[in-house]
N, CA, C and O of each residue as an XYZ file, in Angstrom:
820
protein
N     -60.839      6.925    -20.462
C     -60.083      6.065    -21.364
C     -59.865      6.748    -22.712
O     -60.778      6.955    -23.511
N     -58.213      7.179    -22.959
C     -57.926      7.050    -24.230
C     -58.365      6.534    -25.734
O     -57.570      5.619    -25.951
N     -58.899      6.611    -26.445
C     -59.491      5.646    -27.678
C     -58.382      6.293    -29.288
O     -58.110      7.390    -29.775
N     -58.098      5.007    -29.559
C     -57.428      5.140    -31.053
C     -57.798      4.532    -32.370
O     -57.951      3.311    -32.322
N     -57.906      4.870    -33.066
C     -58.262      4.036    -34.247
C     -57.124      3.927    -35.242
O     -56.516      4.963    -35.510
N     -56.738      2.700    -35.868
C     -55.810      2.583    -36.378
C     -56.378      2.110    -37.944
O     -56.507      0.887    -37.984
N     -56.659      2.631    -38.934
C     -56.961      2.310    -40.105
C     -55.866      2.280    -41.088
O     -55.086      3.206    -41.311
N     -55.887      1.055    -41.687
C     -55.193      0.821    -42.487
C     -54.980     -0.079    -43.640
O     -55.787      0.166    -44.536
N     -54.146     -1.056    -43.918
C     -53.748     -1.957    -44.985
C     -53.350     -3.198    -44.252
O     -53.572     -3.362    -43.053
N     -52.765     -4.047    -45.008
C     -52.522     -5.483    -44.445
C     -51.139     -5.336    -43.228
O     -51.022     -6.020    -42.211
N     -50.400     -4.476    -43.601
C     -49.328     -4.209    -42.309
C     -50.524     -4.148    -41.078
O     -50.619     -5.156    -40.377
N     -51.271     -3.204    -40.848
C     -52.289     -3.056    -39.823
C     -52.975     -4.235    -39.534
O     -52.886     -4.687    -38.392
N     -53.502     -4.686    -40.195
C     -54.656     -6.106    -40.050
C     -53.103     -6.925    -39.693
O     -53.264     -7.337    -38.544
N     -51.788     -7.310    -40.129
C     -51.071     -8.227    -39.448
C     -51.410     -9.572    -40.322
O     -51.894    -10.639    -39.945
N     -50.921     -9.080    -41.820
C     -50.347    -10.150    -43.196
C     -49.379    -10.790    -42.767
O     -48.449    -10.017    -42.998
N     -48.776    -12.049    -42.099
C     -47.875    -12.979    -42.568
C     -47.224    -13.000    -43.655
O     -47.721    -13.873    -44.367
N     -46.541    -12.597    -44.058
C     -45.382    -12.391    -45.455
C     -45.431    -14.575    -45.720
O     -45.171    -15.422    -44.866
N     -45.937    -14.837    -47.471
C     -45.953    -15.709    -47.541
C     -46.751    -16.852    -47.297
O     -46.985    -17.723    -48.134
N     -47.142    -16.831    -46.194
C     -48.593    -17.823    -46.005
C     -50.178    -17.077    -45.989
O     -51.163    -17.813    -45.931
N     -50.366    -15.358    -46.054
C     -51.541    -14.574    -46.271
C     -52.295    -14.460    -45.027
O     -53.246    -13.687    -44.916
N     -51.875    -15.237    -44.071
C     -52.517    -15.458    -43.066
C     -52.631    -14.479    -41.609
O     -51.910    -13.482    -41.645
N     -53.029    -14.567    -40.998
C     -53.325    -13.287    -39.868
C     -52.172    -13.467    -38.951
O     -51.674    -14.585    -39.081
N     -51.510    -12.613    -37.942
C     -50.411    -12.864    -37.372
C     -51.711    -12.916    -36.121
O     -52.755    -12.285    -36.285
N     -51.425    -13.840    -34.771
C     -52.149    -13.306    -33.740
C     -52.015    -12.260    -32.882
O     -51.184    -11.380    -33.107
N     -53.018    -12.232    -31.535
C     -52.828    -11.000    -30.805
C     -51.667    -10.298    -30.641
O     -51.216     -9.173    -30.854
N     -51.250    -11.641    -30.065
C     -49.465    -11.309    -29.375
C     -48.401    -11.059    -30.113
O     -47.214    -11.071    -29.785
N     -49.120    -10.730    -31.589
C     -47.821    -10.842    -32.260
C     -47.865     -9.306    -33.298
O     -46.852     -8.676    -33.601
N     -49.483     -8.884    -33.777
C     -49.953     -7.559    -34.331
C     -49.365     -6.732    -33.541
O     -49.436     -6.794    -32.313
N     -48.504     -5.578    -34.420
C     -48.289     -4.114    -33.793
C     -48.940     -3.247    -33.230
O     -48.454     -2.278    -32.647
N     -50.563     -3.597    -33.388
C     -51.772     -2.702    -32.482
C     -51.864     -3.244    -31.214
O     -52.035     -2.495    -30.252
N     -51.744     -4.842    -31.032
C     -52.103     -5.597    -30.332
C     -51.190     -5.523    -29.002
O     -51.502     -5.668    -27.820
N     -50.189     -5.299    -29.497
C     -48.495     -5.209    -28.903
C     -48.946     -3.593    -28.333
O     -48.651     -3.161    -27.218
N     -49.681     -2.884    -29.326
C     -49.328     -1.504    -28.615
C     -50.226     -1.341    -27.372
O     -49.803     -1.064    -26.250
N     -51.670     -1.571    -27.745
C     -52.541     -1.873    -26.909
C     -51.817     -2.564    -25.384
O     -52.144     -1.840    -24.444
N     -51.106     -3.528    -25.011
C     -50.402     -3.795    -24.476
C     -49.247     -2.885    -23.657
O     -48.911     -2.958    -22.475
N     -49.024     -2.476    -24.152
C     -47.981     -1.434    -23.881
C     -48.502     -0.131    -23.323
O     -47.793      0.542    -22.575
N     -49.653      0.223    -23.644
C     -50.251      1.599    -23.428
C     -51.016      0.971    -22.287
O     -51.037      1.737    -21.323
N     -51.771     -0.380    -22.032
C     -52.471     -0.418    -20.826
C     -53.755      0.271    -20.838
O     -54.110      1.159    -21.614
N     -54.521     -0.350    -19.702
C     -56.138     -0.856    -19.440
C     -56.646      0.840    -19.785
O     -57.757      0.823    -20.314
N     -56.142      2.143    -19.623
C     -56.509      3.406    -20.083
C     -56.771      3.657    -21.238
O     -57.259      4.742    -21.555
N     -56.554      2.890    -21.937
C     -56.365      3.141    -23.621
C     -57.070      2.171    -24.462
O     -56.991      1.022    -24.025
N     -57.755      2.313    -25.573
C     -58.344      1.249    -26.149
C     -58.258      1.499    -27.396
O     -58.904      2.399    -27.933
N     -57.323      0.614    -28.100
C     -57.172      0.657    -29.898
C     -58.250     -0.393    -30.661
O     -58.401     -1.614    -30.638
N     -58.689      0.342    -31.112
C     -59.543      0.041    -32.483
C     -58.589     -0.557    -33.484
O     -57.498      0.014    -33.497
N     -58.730     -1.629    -34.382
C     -58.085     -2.641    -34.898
C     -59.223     -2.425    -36.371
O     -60.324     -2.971    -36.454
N     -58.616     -1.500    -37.431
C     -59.732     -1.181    -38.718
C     -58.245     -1.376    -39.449
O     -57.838     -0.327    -39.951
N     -57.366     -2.514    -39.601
C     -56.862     -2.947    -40.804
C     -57.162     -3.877    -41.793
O     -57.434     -4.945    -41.244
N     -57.247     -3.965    -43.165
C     -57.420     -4.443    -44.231
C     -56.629     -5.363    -45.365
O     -55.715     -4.682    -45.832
N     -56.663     -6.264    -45.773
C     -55.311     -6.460    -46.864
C     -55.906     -5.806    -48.570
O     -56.889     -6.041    -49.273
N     -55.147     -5.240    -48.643
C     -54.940     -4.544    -50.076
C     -55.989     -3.214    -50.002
O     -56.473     -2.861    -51.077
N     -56.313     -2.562    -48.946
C     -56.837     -1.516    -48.887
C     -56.014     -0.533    -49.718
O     -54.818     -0.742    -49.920
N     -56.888      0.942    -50.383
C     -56.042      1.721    -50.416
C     -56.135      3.129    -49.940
O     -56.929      3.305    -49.015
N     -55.628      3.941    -50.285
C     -55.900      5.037    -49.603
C     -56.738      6.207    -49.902
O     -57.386      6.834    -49.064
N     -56.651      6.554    -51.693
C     -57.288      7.114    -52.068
C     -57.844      6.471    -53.795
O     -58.409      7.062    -54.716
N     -57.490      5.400    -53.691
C     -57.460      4.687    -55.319
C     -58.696      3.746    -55.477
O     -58.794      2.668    -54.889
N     -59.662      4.278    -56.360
C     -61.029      3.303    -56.536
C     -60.372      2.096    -56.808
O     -59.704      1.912    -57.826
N     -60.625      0.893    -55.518
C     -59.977     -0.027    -56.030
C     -60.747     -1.265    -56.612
O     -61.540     -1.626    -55.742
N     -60.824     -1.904    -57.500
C     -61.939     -3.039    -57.927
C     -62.260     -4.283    -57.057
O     -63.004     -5.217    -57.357
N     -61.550     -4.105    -55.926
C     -61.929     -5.181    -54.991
C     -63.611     -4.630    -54.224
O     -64.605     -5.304    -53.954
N     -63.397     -3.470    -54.098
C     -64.754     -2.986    -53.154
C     -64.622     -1.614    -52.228
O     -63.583     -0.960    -52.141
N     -65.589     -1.371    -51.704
C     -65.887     -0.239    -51.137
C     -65.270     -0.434    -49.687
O     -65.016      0.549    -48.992
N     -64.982     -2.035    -49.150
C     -64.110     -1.748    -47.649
C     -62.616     -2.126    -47.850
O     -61.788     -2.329    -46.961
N     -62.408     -2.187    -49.399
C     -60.799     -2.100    -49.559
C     -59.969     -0.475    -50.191
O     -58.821     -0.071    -50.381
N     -61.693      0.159    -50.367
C     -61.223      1.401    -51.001
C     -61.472      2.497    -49.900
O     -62.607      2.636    -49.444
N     -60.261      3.401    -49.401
C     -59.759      4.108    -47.769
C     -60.483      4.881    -47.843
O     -60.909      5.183    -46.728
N     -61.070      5.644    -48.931
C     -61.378      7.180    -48.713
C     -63.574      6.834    -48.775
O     -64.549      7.576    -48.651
N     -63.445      5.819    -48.945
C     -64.962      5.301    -49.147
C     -65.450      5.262    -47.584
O     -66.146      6.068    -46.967
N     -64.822      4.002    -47.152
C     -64.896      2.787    -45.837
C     -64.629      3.783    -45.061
O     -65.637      3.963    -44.378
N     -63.611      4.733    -44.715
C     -62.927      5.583    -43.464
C     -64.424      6.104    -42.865
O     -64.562      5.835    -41.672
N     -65.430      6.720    -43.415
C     -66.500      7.493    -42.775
C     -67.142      6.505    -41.515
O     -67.203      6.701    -40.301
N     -67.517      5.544    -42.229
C     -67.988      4.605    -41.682
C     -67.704      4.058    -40.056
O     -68.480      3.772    -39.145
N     -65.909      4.061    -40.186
C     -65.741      4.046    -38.675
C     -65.410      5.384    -37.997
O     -64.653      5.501    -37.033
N     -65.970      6.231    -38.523
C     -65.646      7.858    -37.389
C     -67.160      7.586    -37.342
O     -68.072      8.005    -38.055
N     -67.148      6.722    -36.241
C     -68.549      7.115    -35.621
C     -68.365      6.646    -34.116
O     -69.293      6.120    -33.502
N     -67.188      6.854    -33.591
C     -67.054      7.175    -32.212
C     -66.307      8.147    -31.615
O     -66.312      9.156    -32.319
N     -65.612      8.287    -30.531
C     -65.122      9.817    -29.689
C     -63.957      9.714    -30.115
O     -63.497     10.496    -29.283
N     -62.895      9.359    -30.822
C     -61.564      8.742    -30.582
C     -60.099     10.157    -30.166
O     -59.991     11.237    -30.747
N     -59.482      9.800    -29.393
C     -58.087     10.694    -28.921
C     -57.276     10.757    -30.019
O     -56.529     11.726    -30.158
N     -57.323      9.519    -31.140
C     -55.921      9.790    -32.050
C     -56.562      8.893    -33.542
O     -57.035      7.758    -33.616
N     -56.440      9.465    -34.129
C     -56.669      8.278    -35.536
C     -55.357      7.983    -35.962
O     -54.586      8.937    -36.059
N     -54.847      6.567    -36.304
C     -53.712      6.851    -37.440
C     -53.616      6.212    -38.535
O     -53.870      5.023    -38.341
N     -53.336      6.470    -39.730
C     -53.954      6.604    -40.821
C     -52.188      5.827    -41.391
O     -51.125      6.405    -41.168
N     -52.266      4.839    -41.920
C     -51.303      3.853    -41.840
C     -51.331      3.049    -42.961
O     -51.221      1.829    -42.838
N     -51.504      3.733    -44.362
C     -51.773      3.256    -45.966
C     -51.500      4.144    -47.153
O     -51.395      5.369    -47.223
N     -51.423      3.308    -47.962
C     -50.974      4.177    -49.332
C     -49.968      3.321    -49.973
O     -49.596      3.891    -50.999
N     -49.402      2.261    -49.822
C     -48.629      1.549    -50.469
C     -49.402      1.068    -51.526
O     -48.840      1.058    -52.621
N     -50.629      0.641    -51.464
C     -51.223     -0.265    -52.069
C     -51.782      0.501    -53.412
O     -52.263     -0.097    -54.375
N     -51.605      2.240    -53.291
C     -52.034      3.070    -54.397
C     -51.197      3.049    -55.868
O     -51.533      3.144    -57.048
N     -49.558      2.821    -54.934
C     -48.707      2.737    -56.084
C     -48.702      1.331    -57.140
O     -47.905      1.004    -58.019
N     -49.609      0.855    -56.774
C     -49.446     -0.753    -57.883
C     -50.109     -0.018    -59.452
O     -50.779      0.990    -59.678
N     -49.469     -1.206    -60.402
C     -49.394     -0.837    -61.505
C     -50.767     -0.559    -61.958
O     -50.706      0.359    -62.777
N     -51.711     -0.866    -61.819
C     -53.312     -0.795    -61.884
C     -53.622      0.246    -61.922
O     -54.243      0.716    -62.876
N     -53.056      1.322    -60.237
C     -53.181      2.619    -60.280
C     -52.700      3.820    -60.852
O     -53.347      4.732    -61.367
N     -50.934      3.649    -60.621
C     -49.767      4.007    -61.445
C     -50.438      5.778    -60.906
O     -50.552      6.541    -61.866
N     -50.828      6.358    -59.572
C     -50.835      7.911    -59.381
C     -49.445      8.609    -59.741
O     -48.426      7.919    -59.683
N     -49.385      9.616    -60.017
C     -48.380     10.676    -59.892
C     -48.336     10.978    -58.462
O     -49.256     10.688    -57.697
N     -46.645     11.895    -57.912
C     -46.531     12.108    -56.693
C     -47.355     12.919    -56.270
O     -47.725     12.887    -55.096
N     -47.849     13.896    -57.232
C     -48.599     15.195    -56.868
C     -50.201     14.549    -56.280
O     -50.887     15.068    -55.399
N     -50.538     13.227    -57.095
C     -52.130     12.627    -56.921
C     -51.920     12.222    -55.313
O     -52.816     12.428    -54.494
N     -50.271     11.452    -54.847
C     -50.098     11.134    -54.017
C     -50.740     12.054    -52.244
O     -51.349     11.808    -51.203
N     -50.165     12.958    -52.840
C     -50.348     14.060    -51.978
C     -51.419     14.569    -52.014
O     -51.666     14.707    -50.816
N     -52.631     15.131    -52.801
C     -53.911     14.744    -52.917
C     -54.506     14.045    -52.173
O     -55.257     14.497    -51.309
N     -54.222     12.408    -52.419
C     -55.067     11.908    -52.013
C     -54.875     11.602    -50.522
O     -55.877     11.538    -49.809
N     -53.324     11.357    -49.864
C     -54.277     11.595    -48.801
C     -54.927     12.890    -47.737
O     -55.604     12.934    -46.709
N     -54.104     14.118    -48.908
C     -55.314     15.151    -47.869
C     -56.630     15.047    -47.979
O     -57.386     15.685    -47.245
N     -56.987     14.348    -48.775
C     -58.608     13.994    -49.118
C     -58.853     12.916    -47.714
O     -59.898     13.005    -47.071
N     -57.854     11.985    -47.365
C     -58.095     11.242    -46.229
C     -58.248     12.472    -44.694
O     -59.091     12.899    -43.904
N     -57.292     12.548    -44.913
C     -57.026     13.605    -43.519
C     -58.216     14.611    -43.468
O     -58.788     14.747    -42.386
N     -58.623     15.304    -44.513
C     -59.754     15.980    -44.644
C     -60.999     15.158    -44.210
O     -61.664     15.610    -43.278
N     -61.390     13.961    -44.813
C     -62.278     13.120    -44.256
C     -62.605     13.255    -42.637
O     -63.573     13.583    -41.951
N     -61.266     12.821    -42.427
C     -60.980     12.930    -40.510
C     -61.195     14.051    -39.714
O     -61.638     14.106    -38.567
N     -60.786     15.040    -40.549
C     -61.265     16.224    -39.752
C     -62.340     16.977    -39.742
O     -62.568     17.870    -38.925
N     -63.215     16.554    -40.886
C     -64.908     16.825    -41.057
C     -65.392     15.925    -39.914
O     -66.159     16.518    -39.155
N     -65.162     14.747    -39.617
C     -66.339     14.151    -39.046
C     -65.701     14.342    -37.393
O     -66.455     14.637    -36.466
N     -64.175     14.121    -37.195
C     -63.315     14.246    -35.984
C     -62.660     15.313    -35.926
O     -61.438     15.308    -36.076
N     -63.194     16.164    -35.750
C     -62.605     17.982    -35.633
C     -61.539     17.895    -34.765
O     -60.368     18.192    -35.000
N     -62.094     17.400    -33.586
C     -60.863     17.803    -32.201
C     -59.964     16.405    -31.827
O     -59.411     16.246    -30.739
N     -59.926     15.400    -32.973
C     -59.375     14.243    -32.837
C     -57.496     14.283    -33.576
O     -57.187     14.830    -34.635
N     -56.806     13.748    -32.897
C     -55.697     14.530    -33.380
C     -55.058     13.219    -34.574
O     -55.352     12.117    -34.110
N     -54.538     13.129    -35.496
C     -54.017     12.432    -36.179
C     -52.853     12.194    -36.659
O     -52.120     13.135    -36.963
N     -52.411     10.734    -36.839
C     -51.437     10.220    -36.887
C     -50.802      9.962    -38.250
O     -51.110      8.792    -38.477
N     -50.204     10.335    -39.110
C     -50.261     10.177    -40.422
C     -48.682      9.396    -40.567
O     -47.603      9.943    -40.337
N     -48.966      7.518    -41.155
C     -47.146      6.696    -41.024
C     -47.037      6.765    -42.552
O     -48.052      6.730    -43.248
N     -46.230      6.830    -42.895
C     -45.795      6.873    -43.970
C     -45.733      5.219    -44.258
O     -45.946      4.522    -43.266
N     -45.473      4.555    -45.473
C     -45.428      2.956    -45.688
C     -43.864      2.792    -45.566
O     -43.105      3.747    -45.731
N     -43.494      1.696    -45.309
C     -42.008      1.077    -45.329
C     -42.006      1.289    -46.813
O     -42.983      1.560    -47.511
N     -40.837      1.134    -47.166
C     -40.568      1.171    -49.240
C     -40.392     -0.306    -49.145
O     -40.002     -1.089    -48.279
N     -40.914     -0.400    -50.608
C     -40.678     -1.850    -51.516
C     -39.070     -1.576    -51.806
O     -38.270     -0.704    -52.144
N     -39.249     -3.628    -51.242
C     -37.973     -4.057    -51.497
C     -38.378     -5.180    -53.220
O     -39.478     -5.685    -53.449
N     -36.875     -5.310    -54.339
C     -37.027     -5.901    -55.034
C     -37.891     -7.249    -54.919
O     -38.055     -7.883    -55.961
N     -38.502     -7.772    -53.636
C     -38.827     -8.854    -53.546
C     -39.927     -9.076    -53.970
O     -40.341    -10.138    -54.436
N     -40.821     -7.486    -53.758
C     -41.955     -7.491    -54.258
C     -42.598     -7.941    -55.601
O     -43.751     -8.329    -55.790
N     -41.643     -7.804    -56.430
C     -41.256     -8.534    -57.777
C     -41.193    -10.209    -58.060
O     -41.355    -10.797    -59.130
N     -40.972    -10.627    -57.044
C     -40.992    -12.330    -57.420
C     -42.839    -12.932    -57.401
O     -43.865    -12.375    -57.790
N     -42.622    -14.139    -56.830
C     -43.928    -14.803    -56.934
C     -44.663    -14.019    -56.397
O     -45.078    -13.134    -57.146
N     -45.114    -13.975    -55.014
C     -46.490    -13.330    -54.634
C     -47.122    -11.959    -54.822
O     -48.286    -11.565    -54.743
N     -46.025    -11.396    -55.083
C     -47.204     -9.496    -55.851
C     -46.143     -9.615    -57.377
O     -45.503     -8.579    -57.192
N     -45.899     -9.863    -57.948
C     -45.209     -9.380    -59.206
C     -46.139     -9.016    -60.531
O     -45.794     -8.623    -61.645
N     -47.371     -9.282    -60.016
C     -48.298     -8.909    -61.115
C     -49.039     -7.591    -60.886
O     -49.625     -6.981    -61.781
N     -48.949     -7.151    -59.417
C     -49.261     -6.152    -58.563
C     -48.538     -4.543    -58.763
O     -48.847     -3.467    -59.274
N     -47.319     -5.180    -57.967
C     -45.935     -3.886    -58.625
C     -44.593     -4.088    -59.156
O     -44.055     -5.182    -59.328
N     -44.204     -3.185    -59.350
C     -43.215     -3.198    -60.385
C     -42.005     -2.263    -60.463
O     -41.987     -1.805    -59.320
N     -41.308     -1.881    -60.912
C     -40.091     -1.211    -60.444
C     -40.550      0.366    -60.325
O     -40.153      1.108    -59.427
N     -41.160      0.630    -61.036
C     -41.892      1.873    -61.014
C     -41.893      1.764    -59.882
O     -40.785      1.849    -59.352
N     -43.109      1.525    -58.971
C     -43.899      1.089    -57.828
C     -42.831      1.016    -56.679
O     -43.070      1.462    -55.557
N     -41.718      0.466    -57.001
C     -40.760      0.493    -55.747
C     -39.982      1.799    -55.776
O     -39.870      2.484    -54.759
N     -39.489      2.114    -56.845
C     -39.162      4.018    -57.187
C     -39.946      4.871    -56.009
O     -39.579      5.443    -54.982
N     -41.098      4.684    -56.616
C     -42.572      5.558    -56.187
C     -42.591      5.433    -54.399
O     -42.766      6.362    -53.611
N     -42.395      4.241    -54.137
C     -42.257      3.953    -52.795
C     -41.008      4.571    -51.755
O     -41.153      4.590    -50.533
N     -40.003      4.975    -52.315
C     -38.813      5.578    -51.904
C     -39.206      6.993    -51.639
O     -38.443      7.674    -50.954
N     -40.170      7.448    -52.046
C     -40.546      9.269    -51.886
C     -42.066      9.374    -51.088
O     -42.713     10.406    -50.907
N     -42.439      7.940    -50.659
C     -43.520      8.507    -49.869
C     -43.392      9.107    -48.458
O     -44.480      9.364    -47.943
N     -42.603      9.311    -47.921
C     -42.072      9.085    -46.773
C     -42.034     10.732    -46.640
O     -42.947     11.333    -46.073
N     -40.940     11.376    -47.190
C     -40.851     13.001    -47.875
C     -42.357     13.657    -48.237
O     -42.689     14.732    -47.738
N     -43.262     12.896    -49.176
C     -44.526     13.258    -49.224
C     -45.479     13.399    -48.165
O     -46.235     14.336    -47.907
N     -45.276     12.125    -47.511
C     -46.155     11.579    -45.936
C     -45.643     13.593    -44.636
O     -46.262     14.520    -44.114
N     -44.511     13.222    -44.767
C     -44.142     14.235    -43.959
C     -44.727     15.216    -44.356
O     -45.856     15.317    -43.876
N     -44.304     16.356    -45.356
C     -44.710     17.112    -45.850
C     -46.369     17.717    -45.808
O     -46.819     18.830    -45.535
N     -47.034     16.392    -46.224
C     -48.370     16.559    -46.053
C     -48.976     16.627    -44.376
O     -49.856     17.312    -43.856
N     -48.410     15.982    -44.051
C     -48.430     16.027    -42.388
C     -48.393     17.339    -41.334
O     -49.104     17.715    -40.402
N     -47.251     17.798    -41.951
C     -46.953     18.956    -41.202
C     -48.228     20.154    -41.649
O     -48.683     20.962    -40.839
N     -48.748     20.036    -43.377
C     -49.198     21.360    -44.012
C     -50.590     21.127    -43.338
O     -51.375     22.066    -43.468
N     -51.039     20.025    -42.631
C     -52.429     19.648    -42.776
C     -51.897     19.468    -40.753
O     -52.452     18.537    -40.170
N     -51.273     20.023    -40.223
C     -51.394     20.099    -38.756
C     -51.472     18.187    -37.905
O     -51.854     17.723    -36.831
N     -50.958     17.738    -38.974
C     -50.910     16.408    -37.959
C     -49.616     15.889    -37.735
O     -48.562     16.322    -38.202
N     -49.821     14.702    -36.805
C     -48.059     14.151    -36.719
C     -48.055     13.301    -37.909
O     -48.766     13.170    -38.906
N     -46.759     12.655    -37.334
C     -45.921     11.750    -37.957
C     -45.001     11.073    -37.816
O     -44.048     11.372    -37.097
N     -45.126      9.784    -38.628
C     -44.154      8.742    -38.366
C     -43.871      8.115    -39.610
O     -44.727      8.040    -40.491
N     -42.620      7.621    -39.746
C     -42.046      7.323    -40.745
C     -41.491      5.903    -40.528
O     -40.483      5.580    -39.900
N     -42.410      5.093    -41.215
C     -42.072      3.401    -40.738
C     -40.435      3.049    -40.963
O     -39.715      2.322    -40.279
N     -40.121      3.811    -42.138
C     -38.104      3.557    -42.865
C     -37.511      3.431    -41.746
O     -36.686      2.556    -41.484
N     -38.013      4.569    -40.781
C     -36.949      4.351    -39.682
C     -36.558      3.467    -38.791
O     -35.531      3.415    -38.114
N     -37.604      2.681    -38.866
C     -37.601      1.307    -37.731
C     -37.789     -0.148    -38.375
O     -37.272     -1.175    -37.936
N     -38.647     -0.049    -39.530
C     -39.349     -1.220    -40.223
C     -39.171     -1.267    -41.541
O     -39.665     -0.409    -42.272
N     -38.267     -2.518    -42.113
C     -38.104     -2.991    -43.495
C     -39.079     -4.660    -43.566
O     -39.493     -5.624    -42.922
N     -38.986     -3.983    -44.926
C     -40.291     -5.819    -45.014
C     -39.581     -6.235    -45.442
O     -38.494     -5.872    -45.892
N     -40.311     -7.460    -45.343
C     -39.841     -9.389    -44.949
C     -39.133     -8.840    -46.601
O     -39.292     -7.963    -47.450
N     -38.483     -9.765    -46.377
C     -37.543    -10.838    -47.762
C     -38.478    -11.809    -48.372
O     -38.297    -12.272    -49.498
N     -39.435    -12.098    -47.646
C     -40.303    -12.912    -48.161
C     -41.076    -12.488    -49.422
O     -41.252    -13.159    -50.438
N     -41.442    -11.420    -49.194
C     -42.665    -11.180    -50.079
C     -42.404     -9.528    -50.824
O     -42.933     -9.110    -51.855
N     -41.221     -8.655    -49.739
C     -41.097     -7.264    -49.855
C     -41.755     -6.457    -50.293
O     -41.567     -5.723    -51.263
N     -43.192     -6.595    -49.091
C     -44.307     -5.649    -48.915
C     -44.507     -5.940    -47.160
O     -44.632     -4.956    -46.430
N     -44.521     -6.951    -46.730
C     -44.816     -6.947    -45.087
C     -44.008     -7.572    -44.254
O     -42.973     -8.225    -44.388
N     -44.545     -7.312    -43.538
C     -43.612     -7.507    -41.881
C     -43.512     -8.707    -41.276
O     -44.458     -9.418    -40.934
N     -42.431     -8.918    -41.154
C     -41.875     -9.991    -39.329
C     -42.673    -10.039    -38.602
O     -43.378     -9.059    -38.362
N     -42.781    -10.877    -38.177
C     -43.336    -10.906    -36.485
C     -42.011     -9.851    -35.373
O     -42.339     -9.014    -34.532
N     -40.872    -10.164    -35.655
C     -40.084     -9.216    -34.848
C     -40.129     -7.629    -35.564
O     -39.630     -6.773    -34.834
N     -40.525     -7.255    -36.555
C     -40.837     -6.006    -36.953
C     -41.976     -5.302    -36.440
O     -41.904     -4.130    -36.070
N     -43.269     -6.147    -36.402
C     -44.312     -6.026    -35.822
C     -44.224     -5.413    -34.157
O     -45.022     -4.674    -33.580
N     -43.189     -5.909    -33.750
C     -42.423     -5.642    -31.956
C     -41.671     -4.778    -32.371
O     -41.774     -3.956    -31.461
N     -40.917     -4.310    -33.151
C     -40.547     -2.979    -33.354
C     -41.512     -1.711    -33.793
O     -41.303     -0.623    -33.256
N     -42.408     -1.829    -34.620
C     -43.167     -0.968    -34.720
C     -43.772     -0.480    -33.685
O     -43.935      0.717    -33.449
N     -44.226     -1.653    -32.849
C     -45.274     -1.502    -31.256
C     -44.518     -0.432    -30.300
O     -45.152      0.408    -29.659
N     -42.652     -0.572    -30.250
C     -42.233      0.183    -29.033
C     -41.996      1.117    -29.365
O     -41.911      2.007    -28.519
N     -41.722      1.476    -30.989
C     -41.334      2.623    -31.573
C     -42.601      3.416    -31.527
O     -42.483      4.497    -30.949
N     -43.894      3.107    -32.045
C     -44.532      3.905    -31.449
C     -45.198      4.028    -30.141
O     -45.882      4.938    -29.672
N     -44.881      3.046    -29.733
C     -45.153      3.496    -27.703
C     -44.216      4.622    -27.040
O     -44.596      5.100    -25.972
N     -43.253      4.983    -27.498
C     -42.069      5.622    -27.424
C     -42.692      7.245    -27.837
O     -42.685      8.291    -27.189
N     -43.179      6.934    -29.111
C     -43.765      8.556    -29.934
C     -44.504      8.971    -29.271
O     -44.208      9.993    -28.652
N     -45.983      8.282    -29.077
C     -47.023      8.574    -28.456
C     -46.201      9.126    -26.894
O     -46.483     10.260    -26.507
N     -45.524      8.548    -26.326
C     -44.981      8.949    -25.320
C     -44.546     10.792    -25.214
O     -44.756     11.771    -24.498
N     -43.783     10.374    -26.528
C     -42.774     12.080    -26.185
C     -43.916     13.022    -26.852
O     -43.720     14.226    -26.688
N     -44.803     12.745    -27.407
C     -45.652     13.649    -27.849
C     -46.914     14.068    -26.793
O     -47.929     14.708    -27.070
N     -46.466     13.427    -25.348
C     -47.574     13.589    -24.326
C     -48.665     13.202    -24.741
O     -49.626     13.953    -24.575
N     -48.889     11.683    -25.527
C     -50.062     11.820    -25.530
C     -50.529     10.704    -24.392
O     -51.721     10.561    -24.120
């Protein structure tokens, strides 16, 4: 049996845009993938809301990525994918692109100290839409923050390729809700699932 671990942010854990609430089985993009990949394969479900990736964050040590990540490499796994960093650009943190890139080779580095021969998945975040700005994050981010969000994608890649892992780029398949413009549909959530059932596919894995 295949094993994956999917660590991440509230897209991963499966945020409801608007009510905060958990999406269920049938409706999470791990849950969906798990599904799709079949009884050979077993995904690990390590998403978070407001995790980050490399940013001491004042919520705690299992919302802060580069802390918490050790913790679950403590099994055999075929693929990690590493599925955060939106949550770095809020105004609190305010990194430069260059910290961007930093920090998560500091993640990926993590992964490959403890998971040498484990291969990794590195998604870039969907970009903030203006929505992010109204009631529910507007104290969070800010136009900066949605700027900042338009170049992670170019960064994500980049770092991906220099550090020998794949990649996926959520822009291409997945825009967030109108609701909240930070997370996902339930029908986005089903796009993410086939789009990467599809990758994992052509990449033989």
């Amino acid at each position: 049996m295949k094993r994956i671990l999917c660590f991440g942010d509230s897209n991963t854990w499966g945020y409801i845009p608007g009510s905060g609430k958990r999406y269920s089985e049938n409706i999470r993009w791990t849950s969906l993938l798990q599904d799709l990949l079949g009884k050979d394969f077993e995904i690990i479900e390590q998403g978070c809301c407001n995790r980050t990736c490399f940013a001491d964050s004042p919520d705690g040590i299992e919302q802060t990525g580069y802390k918490i990540l050790p913790k679950y490499l403590n099994k055999d796994f075929d693929l990690i994918i590493l599925s955060l960093g939106i949550n770095d650009i809020q105004k609190i943190f305010n990194p430069s692109l260059d910290e961007i890139k930093t920090g998560l080779e500091q993640l990926i580095n993590i992964v490959k100290s403890a998971c040498p021969k484990t291969k990794i998945l590195i998604i870039s975040p969907a970009r903030l839409s203006s929505y992010v700005e109204t009631e529910y994050f507007k104290n969070q981010f800010d136009e900066v923050a949605i700027e900042k969000s338009k170049h992670l994608a170019k960064i994500y890649e980049g770092t991906a390729k220099d550090n020998d892992c794949l990649f996926f780029d959520w822009d291409r398949i997945a825009k967030v809700s109108e609701v909240d413009g930070l997370h996902f549909s339930s029908e986005t959530h089903k796009k993410i699932a086939y789009a990467l059932y599809d990758f994992l596919l052509s990449n033989d894995f």
